[in-house]
VEXDREN-2710 file (C-alpha; in Angstrom, 1 decimal):
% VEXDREN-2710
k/r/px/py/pz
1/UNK/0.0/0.0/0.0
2/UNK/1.6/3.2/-0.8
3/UNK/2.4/5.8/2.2
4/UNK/0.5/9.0/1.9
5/UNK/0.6/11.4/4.8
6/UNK/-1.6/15.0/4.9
7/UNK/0.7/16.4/7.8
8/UNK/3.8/15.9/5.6
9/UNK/1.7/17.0/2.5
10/UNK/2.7/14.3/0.3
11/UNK/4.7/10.9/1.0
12/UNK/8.2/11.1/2.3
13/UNK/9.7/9.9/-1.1
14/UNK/7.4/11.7/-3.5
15/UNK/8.0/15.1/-0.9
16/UNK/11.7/14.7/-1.8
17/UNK/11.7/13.5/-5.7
18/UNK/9.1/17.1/-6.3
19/UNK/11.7/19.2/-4.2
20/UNK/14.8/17.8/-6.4
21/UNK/12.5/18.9/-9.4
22/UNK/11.5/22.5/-8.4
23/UNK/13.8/25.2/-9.5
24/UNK/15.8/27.8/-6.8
25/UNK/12.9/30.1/-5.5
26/UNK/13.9/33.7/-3.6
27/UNK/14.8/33.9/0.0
28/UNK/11.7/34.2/1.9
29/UNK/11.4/37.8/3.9
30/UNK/11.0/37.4/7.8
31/UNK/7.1/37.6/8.3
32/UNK/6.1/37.6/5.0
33/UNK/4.6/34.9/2.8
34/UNK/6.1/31.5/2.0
35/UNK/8.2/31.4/-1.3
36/UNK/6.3/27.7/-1.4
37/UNK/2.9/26.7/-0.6
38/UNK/2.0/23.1/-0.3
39/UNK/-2.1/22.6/0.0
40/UNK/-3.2/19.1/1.1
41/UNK/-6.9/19.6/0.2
42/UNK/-9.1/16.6/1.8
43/UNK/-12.9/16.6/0.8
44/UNK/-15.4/15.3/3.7
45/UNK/-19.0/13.2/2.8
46/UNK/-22.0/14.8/4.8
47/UNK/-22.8/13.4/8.0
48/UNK/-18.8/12.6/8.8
49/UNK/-17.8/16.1/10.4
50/UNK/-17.5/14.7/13.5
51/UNK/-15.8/12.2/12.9
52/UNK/-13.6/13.6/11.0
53/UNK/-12.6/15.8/13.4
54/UNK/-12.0/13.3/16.2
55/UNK/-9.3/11.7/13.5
56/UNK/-7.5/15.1/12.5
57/UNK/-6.8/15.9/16.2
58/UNK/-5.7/12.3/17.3
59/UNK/-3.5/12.6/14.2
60/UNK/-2.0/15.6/15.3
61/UNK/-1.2/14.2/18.8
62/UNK/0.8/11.6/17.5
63/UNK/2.3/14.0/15.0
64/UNK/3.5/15.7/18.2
65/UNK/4.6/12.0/20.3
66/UNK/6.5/11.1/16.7
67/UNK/8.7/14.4/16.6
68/UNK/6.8/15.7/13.0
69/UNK/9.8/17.6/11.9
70/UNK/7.9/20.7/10.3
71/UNK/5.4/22.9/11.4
72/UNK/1.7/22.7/9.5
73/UNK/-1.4/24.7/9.9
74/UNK/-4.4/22.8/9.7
75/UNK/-8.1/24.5/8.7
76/UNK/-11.6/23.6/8.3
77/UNK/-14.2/25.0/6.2
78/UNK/-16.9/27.2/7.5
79/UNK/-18.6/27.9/4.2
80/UNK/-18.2/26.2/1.0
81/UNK/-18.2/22.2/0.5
82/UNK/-16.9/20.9/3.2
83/UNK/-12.8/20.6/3.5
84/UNK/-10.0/20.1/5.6
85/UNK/-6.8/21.8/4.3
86/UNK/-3.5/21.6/5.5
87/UNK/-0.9/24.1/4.6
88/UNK/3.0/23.7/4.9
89/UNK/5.5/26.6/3.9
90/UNK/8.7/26.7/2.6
91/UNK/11.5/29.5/2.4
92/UNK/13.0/27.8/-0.6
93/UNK/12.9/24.2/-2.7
94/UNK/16.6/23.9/-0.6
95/UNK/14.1/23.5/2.8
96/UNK/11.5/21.8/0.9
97/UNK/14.1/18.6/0.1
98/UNK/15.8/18.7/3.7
99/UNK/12.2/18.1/5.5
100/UNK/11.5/15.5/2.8
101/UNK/14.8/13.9/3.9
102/UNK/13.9/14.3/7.9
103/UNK/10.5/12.3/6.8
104/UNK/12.2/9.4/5.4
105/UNK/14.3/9.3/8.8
106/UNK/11.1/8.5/10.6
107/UNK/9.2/5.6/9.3
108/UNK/7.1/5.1/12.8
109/UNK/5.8/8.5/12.2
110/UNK/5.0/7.3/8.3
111/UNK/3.6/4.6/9.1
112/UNK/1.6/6.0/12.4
113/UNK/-0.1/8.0/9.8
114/UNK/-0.5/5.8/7.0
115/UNK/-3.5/3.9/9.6
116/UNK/-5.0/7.3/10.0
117/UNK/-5.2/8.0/6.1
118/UNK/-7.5/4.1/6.4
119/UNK/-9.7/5.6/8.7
120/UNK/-10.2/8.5/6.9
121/UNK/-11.0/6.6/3.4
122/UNK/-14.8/5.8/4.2
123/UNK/-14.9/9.5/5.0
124/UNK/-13.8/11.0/2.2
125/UNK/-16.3/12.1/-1.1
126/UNK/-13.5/12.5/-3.5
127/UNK/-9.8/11.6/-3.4
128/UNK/-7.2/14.4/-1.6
129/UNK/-5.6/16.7/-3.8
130/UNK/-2.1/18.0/-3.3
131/UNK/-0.6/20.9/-4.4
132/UNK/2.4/23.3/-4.5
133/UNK/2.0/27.3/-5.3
134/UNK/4.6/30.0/-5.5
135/UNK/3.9/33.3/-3.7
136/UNK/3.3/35.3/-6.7
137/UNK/3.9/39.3/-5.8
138/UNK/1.7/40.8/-8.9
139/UNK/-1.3/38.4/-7.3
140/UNK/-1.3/39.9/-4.1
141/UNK/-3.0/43.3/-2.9
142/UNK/-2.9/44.5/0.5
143/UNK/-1.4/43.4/3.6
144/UNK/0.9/40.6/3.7
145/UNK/-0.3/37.1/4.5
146/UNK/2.3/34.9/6.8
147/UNK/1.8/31.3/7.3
148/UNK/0.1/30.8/10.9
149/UNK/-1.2/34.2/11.0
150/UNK/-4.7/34.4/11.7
151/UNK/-7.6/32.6/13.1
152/UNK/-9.9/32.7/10.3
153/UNK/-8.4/32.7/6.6
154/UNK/-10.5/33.9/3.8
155/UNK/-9.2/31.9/0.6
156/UNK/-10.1/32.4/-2.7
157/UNK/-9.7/30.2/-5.6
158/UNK/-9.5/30.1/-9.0
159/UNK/-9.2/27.9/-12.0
160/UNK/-9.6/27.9/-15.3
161/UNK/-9.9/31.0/-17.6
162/UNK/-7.4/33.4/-15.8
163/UNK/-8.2/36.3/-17.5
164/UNK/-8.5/39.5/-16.1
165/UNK/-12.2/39.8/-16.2
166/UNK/-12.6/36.3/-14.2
167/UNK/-8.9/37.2/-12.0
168/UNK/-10.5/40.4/-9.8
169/UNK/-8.2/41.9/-7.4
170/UNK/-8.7/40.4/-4.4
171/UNK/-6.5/41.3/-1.0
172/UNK/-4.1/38.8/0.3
173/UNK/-1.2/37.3/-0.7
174/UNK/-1.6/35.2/-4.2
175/UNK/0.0/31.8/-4.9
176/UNK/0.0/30.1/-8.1
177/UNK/0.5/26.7/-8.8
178/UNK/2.1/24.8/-11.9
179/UNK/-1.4/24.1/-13.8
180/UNK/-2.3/27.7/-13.5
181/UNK/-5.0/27.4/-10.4
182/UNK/-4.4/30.5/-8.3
183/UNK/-4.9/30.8/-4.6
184/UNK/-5.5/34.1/-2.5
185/UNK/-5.2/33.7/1.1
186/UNK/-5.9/36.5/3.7
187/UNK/-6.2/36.2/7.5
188/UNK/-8.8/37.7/10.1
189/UNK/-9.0/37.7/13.7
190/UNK/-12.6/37.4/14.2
191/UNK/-15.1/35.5/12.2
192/UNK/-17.5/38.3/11.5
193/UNK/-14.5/39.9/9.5
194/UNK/-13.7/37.2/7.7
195/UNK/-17.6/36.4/6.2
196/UNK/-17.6/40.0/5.4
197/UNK/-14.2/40.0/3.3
198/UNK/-15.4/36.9/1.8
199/UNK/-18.4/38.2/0.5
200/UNK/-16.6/41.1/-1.1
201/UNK/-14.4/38.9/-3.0
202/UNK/-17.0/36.6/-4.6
203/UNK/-18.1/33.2/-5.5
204/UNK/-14.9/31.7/-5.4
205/UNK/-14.2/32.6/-1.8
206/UNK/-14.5/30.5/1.2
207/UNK/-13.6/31.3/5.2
208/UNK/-11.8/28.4/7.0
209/UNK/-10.9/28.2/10.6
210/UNK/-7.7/27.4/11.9
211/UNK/-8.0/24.5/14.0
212/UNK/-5.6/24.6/16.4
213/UNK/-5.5/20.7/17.6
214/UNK/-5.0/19.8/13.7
215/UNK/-2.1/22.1/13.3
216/UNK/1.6/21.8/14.9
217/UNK/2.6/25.6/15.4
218/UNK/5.6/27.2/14.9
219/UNK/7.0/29.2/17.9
220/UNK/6.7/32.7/16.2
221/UNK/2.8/31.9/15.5
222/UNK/2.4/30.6/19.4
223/UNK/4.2/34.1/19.8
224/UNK/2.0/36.1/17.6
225/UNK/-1.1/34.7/19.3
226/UNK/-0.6/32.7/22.7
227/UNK/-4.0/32.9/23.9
228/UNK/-5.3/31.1/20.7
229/UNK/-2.8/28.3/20.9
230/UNK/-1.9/27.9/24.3
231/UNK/-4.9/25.0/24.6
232/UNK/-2.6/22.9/21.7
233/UNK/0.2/23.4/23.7
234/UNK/-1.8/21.9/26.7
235/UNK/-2.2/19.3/24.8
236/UNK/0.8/18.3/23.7
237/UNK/2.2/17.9/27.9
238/UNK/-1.4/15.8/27.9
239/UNK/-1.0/11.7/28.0
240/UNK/-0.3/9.2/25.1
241/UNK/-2.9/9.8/21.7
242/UNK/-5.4/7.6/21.3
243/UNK/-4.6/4.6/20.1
244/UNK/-5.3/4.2/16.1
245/UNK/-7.2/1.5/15.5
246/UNK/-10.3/0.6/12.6
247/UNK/-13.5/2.6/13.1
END
């Protein structure tokens, strides 16, 4: 069965074989967006919120137990189809290939994971979609977006005809991946700001929540905002994760 892992973003050896193939990318300002994106996109069936959400924040826990070597921001969909995305960011393709390598050094955490992805199958309404976007400066208007800012993001995407008439200018910072599929991410603080920014952009936007037990935090977003993560911390001094067995 091949290894597929959301929290790393892709498998291990596939994470490293796409970093060897990306070309050198700009070093990344301090607080600004990531150079690279990577977008784990998971689509839920109706009915399986809950437990969905029970599997994301065991997974998590045992993400923390198994020393995940990279921080992730994990985000749930508030309005929209419903979707779990994970979101892992990268100064350069140089980091990108070193974490892929620090993934292969810890099969118990591949293969911790690899159960969770079976539980999640009978979940899921469409297979998970992963992809990589570079920050793209003529996409983005406003304020800067930085990975774990924010406990709301407004996110718009679009596909297919990329013309300017169906490519408004929406804020945030804009990413764009290989196939042409641009994403525009923003962050909020409160949920009533976010719906409202949402519905200025248009159709194509959607406000996720960052979900705090799903995510492993960097120390500069646990700095930005340590009232919002200081219950994941908690968590992580709690006992062992639940053990992953079959639903």
């Amino acid at each position: 069965m091949r290894l597929r892992c959301p929290w790393v973003l892709m498998t291990a050896l596939t994470f490293a074989l796409t970093a060897q193939s990306e070309t050198a990318t700009p070093v990344q300002q301090p607080g600004g967006p990531p150079q690279l994106l990577q977008i784990y996109r998971e689509f839920w069936k109706p009915g399986s919120i809950a437990a969905n959400r029970k599997i994301e924040a065991e997974a998590s826990q045992i993400c923390v137990e198994l020393a995940c070597p990279h921080p992730y921001l994990g985000l749930e969909s508030l309005t929209g189809p419903k979707e779990t995305w994970f979101l892992n960011g990268y100064v350069s393709s140089t980091e990108q290939t070193q974490v892929g390598e620090d993934y292969q050094k810890n099969p118990a955490l591949i293969q911790a994971l690899n159960q969770v992805l079976v539980r999640k199958k009978p979940l899921s309404r469409a297979d998970a979609v992963n992809v990589f976007a570079r920050y793209q400066r003529s996409l983005s208007h406003g304020a800067p977006w930085s990975l774990g800012e924010g406990r709301f993001l407004v996110i718009t995407v679009i596909k297919g005809d990329l013309s300017a008439k169906s490519n408004p200018a929406v804020d945030g910072s804009g990413f764009e991946a290989a196939d042409g599929m641009r994403v525009i991410i923003s962050a909020t603080r409160t949920r009533r700001e976010a719906d409202a920014r949402a519905a200025k952009a248009g159709r194509e936007t959607c406000v996720f929540a960052v979900r705090p037990y799903w995510s492993l935090p960097a120390k500069d977003w646990v700095a930005a905002d340590p009232s919002f993560w200081r219950h994941r911390l908690a968590a992580r001094r709690a006992g062992p994760a639940v053990p992953l067995t079959s639903p």
